[in-house]
C-alpha positions, 0 to 999 in steps of 0.5 A: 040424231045419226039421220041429222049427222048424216045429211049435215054430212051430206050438206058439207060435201055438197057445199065442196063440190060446188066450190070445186078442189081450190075450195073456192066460189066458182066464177058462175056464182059471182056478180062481178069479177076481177080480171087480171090484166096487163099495164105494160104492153102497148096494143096488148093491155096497158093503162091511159088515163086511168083506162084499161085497154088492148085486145086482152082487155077487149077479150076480158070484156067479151068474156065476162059479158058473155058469162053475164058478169060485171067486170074489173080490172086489176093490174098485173105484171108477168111475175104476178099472174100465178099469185093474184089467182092462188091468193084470191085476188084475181078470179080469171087472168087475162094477160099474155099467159101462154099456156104450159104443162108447169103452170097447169100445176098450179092454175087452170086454163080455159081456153087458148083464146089466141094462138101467136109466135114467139119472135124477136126484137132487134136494133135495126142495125143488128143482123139478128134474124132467127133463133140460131142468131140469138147463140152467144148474145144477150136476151131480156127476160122479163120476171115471171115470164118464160120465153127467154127460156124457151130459147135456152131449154128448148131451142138449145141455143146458148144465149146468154139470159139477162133478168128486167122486170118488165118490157119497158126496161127491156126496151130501153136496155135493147137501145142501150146496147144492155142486151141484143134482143127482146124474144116474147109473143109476136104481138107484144113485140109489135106493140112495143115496136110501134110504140116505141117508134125509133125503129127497132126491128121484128124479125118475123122469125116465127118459132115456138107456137105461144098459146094464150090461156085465160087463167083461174082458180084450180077446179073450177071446171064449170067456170072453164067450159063456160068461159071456153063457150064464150071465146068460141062463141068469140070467135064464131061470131066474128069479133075475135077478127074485129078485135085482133084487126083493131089492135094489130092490122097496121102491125105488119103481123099475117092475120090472114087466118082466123079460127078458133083455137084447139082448147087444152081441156079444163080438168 
């Protein structure tokens, strides 16, 4: 009986082990997985016509092919990307979500898979061009994301932070005179920009080095070194170059230099 008990015992943390620290089913055992995406950033990840589609989409493609996973899509917005991992509800998150030390307490990364800078978004007729420009003005936050703070924290520039819950309404809110600028990653601001179309302005200020992680469930470590497999193998294969010339090449961003990027490590 003692013999039976042990090896039940055994059996049980084996079964632990292999679901890793979250206690849930690792992304290599699955058929198909969920991926967290954006709808609301123009080149980046948005939806048309029901589709799903942008450089993020196109990455989260290649990864899950890469893992030999089918794949679907779950819409998100910034202020959902932690939950939908934490919750279930997403396996991996693939939407603009830079890397750093506070969210790693709660989500793990793999990768980056694409290394950008923070800029900023005027008017055409503000005199706005770099971080130190920003002290006293109004700046879009948008709900859930952190480069507004950024600004404030760790540039120490004294602007006044004004909440929106996404870019659509920062935009409109930016032509409105609600606020002065929108600072973000350098290409969803050149998304927004040539969607836009009304001639707002990129600064090319090119501060704050944003790294773009794919998110997941906490201690799924063999997922994460497989998934930082693929983006290498993206990478070295070329299509990360396809990828970034087909979303952003007419965007006036410098893809000049394209190599994979350094990981921050799964555990």
């Amino acid at each position: 009986m003692k013999r039976v008990l042990a090896v039940a015992l055994v059996l049980v943390a084996l079964a632990a082990a292999g679901c890793g620290m979250s206690g849930r089913e690792s992304i290599l055992d699955k058929d198909e997985l969920v991926i967290g995406v954006r709808t609301d950033l123009p080149s980046v990840g948005f939806r048309a016509g029901g589709k799903f589609d942008g450089f993020d989409v196109d990455v989260a493609r290649y990864v899950a092919g890469r893992l030999g996973k089918e794949v679907s899509f779950l819409g998100v917005l910034a202020a959902d990307r932690e939950k939908v991992l934490t919750q279930g509800r997403a396996d991996l998150v693939v939407a603009t979500f830079t890397i750093d030390q506070d969210r790693k307490q709660r989500v793990l990364f793999a990768g980056p898979y694409h290394v950008s800078y923070q800029d900023i978004l005027t008017r055409r007729d503000d005199t706005i061009s770099n971080v130190r420009d920003l002290k006293g003005r109004k700046i879009c936050e948008v709900q859930g994301a952190n480069a507004a703070k950024r600004v404030v924290e760790e540039r120490g520039v004294a602007a006044q932070v004004v909440p929106f819950p996404d870019y659509k309404r920062c935009l409109a809110a930016l032509k409105d005179r609600q606020v002065d600028a929108v600072t973000t990653n350098d290409v969803i601001l050149a998304g927004l920009a040539a969607e836009d179309g009304s001639g707002l302005r990129l600064a090319n200020a090119q501060f704050n080095e944003q790294r773009s992680g794919i998110g997941m469930a906490k201690g799924d470590v063999a997922g994460c070194e497989a998934v930082n497999r693929a983006i290498t193998d993206m990478y070295q294969s070329g299509t990360a170059k396809k990828l970034l010339d087909k979303w952003f090449g007419k965007s006036g961003l410098d893809l000049s230099t394209i190599a994979v990027p350094q990981f921050e490590g799964c555990s």
